[in-house]
C-alpha positions as CSV (number, residue, x, y, z in Angstrom):
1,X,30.1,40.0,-31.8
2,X,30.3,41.9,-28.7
3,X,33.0,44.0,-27.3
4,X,33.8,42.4,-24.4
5,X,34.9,39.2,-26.6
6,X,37.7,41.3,-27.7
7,X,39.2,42.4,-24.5
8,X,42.3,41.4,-23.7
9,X,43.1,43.1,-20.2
10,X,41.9,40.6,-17.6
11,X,41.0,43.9,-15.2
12,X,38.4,44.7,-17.3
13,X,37.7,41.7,-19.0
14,X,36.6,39.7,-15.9
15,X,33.8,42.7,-15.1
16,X,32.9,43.4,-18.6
17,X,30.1,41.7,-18.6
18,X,28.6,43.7,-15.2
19,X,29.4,47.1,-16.2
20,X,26.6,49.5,-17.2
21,X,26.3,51.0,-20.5
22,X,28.3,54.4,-19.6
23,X,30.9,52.2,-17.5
24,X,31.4,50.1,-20.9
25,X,32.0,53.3,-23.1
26,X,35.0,53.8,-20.3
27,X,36.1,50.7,-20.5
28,X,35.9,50.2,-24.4
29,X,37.8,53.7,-24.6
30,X,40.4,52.4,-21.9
31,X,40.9,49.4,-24.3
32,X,41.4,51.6,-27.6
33,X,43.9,54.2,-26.4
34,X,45.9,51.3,-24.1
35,X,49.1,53.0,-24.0
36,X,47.6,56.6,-24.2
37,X,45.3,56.2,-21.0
38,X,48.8,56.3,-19.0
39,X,49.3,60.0,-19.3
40,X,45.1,61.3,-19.1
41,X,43.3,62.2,-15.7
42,X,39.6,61.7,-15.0
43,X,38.9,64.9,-16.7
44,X,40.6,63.7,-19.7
45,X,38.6,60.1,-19.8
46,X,35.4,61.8,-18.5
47,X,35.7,64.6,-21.6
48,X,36.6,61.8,-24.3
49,X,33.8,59.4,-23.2
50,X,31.0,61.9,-22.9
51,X,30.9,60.9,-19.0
52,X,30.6,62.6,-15.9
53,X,34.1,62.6,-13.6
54,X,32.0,60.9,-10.4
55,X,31.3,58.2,-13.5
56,X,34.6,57.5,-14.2
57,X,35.9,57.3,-10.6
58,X,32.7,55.3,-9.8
59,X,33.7,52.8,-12.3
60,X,37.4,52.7,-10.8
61,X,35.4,51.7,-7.7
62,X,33.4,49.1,-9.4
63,X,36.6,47.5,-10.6
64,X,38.0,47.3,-7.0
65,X,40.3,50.5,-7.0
66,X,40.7,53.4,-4.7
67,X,40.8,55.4,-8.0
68,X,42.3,56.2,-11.5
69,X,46.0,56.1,-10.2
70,X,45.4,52.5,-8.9
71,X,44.0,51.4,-12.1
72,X,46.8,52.9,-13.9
73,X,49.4,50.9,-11.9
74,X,47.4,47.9,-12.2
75,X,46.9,48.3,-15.6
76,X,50.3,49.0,-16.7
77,X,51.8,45.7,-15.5
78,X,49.6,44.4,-18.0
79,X,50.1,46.5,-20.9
80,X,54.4,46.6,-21.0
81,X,54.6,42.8,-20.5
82,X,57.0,41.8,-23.0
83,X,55.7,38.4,-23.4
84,X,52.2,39.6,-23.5
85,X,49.8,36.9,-26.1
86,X,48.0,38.6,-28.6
87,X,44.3,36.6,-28.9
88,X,44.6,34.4,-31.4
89,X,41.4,32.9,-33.0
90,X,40.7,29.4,-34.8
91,X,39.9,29.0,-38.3
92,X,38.4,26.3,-40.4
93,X,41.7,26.1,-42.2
94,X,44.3,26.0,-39.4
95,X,46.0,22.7,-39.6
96,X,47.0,20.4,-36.4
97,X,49.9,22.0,-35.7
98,X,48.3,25.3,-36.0
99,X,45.3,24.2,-34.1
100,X,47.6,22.9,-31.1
101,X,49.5,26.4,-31.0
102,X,46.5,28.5,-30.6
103,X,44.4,26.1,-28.2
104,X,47.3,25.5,-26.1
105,X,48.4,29.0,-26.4
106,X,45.2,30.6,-25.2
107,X,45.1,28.2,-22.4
108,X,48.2,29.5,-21.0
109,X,47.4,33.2,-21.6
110,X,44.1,32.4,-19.4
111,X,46.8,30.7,-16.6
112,X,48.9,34.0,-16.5
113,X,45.9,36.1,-16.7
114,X,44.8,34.1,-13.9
115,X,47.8,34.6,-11.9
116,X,46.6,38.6,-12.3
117,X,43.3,38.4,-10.8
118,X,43.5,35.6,-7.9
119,X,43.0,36.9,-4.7
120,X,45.8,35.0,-2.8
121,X,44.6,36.0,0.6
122,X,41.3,34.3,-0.3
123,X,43.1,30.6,-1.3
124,X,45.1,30.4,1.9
125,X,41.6,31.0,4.0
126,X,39.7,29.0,1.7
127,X,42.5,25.9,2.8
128,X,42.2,26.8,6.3
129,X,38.2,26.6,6.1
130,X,38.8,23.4,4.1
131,X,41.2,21.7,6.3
132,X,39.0,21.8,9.0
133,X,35.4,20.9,7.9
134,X,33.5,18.5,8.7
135,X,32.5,17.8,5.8
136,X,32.5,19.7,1.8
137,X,29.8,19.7,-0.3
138,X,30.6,21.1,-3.9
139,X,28.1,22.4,-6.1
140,X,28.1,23.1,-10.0
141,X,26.7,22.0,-12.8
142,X,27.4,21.9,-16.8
143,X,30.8,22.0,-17.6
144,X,31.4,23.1,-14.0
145,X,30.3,20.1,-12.9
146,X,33.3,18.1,-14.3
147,X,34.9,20.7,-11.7
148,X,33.3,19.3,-9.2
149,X,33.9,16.0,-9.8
150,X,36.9,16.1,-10.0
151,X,37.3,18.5,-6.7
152,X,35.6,15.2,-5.0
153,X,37.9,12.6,-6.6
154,X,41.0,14.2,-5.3
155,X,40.5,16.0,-2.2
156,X,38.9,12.5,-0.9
157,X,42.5,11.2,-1.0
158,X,43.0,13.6,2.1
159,X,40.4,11.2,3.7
160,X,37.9,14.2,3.5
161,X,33.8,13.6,4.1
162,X,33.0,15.0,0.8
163,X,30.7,14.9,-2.3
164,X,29.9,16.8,-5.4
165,X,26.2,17.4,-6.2
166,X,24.6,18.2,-9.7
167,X,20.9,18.1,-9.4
168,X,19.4,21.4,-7.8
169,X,17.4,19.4,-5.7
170,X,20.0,17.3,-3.9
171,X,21.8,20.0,-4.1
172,X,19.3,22.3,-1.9
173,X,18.9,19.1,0.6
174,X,22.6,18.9,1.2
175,X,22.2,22.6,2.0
176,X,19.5,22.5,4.1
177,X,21.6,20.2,6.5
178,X,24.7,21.7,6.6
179,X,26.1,23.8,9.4
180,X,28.8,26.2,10.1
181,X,31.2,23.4,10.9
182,X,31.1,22.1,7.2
183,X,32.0,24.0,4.0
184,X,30.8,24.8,0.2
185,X,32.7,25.1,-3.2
186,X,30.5,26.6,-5.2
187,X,31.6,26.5,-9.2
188,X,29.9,28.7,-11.8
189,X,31.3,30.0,-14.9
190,X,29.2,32.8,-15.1
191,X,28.1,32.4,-11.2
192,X,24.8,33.1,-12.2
193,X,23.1,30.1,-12.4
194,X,19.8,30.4,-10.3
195,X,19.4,26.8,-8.8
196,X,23.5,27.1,-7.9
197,X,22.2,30.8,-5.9
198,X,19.0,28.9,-4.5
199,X,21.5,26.1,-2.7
200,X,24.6,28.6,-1.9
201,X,21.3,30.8,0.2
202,X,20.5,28.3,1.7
203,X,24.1,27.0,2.9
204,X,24.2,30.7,3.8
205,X,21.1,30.9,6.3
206,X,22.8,28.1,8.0
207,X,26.2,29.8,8.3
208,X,28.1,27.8,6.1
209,X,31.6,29.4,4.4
210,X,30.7,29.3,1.1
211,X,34.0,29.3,-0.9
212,X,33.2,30.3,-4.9
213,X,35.2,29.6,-8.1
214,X,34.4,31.8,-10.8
215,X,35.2,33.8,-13.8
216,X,33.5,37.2,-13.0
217,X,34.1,38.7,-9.7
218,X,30.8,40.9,-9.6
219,X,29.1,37.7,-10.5
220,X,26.1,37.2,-7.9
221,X,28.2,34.0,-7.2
222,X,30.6,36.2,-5.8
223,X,28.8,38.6,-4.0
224,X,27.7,35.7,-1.8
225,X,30.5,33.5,-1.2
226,X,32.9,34.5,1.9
227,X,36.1,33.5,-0.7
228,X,36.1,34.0,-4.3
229,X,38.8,32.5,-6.8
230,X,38.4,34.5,-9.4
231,X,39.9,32.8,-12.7
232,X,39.0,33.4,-16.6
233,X,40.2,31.5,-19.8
234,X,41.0,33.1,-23.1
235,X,37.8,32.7,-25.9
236,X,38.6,31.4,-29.0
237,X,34.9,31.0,-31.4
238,X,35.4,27.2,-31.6
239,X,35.7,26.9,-27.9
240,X,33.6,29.2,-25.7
241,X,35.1,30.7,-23.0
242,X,32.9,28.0,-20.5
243,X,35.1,25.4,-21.6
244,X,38.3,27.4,-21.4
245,X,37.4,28.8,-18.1
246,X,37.0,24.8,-16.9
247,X,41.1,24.2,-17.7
248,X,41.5,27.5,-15.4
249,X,39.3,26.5,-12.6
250,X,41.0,23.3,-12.6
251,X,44.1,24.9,-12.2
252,X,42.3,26.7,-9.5
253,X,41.3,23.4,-7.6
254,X,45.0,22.2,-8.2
255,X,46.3,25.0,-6.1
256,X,43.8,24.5,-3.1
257,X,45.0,20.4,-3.6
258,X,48.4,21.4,-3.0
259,X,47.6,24.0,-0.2
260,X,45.6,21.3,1.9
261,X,48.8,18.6,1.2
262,X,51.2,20.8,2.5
263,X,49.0,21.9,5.8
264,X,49.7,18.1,7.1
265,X,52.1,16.3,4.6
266,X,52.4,13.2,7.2
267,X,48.7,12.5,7.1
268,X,48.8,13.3,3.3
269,X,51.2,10.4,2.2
270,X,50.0,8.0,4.5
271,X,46.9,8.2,2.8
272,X,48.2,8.2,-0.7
273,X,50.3,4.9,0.7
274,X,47.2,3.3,1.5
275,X,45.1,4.5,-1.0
276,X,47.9,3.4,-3.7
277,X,48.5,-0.3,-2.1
278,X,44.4,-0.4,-2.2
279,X,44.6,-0.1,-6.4
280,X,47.4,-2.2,-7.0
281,X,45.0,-4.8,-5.2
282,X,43.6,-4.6,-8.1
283,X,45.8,-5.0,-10.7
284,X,47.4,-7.7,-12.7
């Protein structure tokens, strides 16, 4: 099983997966000596790694830090949490009660690490984009595409033009007649799903704000979209991480949800009024 299925500090978990072999030594030694790395400097790393300084500040970079000190701070708000979860895996033998503790457990540890990694600065522009479009198109597909259905079932309440597309090739004809007045929510796990990059380019070459929920930040997903919300669940080996990350994202979608209700809370309930007297139409 790979490292990076084993680490537990959301930093360096949610890049793991783009680092380069050298950049993974760093990280896998940052991960081993947790509470050590605290009082070494780039010499020290560089010297216990077999890497070059310019490496280790390179890979401070990568992770979106102006350098070791950074790291360190950001770091270290993770490592002395007193409630921090250790990962807790499923076994064959757990019973209900056990099995319920653990999923339910690594669900909220992937809703706190959450809360470490979301750009907030990028939700409350990715509203504003939202609350003015035209229309929203929202891509995905897999077990992001039960994101994306769901993005469409709610945010219609708000009386939004919008629709949630998982075939690539109506996918790439909704981009293709888009414009810069409308809007994409682009959801990928992994954000590297070539048919999800072929219609988020094309959205792109007609100006569209692309906004992009994820679970790895240096995803090609990411690099394109003009807001990422970065989220990542907790793996367990009876669950792969996919379907945890889909809880997060959700969470994800939940805070946009309440973002766009609060921007006009008047318009809101008068269309939840008439939205709600519409079902009990139909009901006994």
């Amino acid at each position: 099983m790979e490292k990076a299925q084993f680490v537990q500090l959301p930093i360096l978990r949610s890049s793991y997966q783009d680092l380069t072999k050298s950049e993974r030594r760093i990280a896998d030694y940052i991960i081993e000596n947790e509470k050590n790395i605290m009082e070494q400097t780039i010499s020290d790393i560089a010297a216990n790694t077999g890497s070059a300084e310019i490496t280790v500040s390179r890979f401070c970079k990568k992770l979106g830090f102006s350098g070791l000190q950074s790291l360190k701070i950001a770091l270290a708000g993770e490592l002395f949490t007193p409630d921090e979860s250790i990962y807790q895996d499923i076994h064959r033998t757990d019973s209900y009660e056990a099995l319920a503790g653990k999923i339910f457990q690594n669900i909220n540890d992937g809703l706190q690490d959450t809360l470490k990694l979301l750009d907030f600065k990028a939700i409350e522009k990715a509203v504003a984009v939202l609350c003015k479009a035209r229309s929203v198109a929202v891509y995905g597909f897999g077990n992001s595409a039960t994101v994306c259905r769901d993005i469409e079932t709610r945010f219609m309440r708000f009386g939004m033009l919008i629709h949630a597309y998982e075939d690539s090739h109506m996918q790439v004809t909704s981009a293709s007649l888009l414009t810069a007045a409308d809007a994409v929510i682009a959801v990928s796990h992994t954000g590297a799903t070539i048919e999800l990059l072929q219609s988020v380019d094309i959205a792109k070459e007609n100006n569209v704000p692309v906004i992009a929920i994820t679970s790895y930040v240096h995803s090609p997903l990411a690099k394109r979209a003009d807001f990422v919300l970065h989220g990542m669940g907790r793996e367990v080996r009876y669950r792969s991480e996919a379907v945890a990350s889909r809880l997060v994202h959700m969470a994800i979608v939940d805070l946009l949800y309440t973002g766009i209700s609060l921007n006009d809370t008047e318009k809101y309930m008068n269309h939840m009024k008439k939205m709600r007297q519409a079902i009990a139409k139909r009901r006994v």
